[in-house]
C-alpha positions, 0 to 999 in steps of 0.5 A, a space after each residue: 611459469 605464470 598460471 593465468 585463469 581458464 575461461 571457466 575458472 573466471 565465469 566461476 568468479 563473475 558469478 561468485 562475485 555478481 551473487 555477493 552483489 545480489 545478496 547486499 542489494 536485493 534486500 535493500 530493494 525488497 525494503 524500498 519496495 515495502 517503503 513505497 508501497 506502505 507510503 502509496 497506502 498511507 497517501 490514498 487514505 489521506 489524499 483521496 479516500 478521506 478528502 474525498 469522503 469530507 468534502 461529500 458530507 461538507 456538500 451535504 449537510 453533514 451526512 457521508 456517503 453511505 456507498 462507495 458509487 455515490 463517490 464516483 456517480 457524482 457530478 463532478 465525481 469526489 473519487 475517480 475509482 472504486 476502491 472497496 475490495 480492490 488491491 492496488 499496490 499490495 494492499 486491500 482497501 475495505 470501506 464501511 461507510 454510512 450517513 453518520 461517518 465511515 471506516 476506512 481500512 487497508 492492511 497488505 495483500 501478504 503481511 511481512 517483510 516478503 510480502 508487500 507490507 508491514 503494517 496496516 492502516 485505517 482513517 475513520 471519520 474526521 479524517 481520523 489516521 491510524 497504523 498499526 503492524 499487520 502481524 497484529 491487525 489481522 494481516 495475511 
């Protein structure tokens, strides 16, 4: 006599096999979340903040910002938003500018692979980049 699946029995393998999918795939997705974040981190600070940052000292004889609303106030703007303190994207912004030059940190709201980052970075005056694992810049 042939024995086929009870309802029950086949919901019990759906849901065997739909957790083994989830557990290949949900940490490849946790990876392309930190990749996009760490990679929308790195473009802020290179294609807008720095920019943003030479070009008002290139139209001002050399001197830099000493405020973050200097950027935006201008006419037309060099940044359209604030980004000192902000967290956009899983990473926290801090700007220490003077008329001398500038310090542009972010590092993840939560350091780790659980959290929206793995490394922390910063570009200093003369559009000067670094990166550094945020385990051992002072990440949280």
């Amino acid at each position: 006599m042939k024995r086929f699946f009870t309802f029950f029995e086949f919901v019990l393998c759906a849901i065997a096999l739909l957790t083994l999918a989830a557990s290949f795939i949900l940490p490849h997705l946790f990876e392309m979340r930190l990749e996009k974040n760490e990679q929308v981190a790195q473009m802020t600070l290179k294609q807008i903040i720095s920019p943003a940052l030479e070009n008002y000292a290139k139209d001002n004889n050399g001197t830099y910002p000493a405020s973050e609303s200097l950027l935006v106030k201008g006419n037309p703007p060099y940044l359209k938003r604030l980004y000192n303190g902000k967290v956009i994207q899983g990473f926290v912004y801090s700007l220490d500018l003077s008329n001398v030059g500038y310090n542009v940190l972010t590092h993840p709201y939560r350091c780790g692979i659980k959290g929206s980052g793995r490394k922390s970075y910063a570009i200093t005056t003369g559009a000067v980049f670094n990166e550094t694992d945020c385990n051992l810049s002072g990440g949280k």
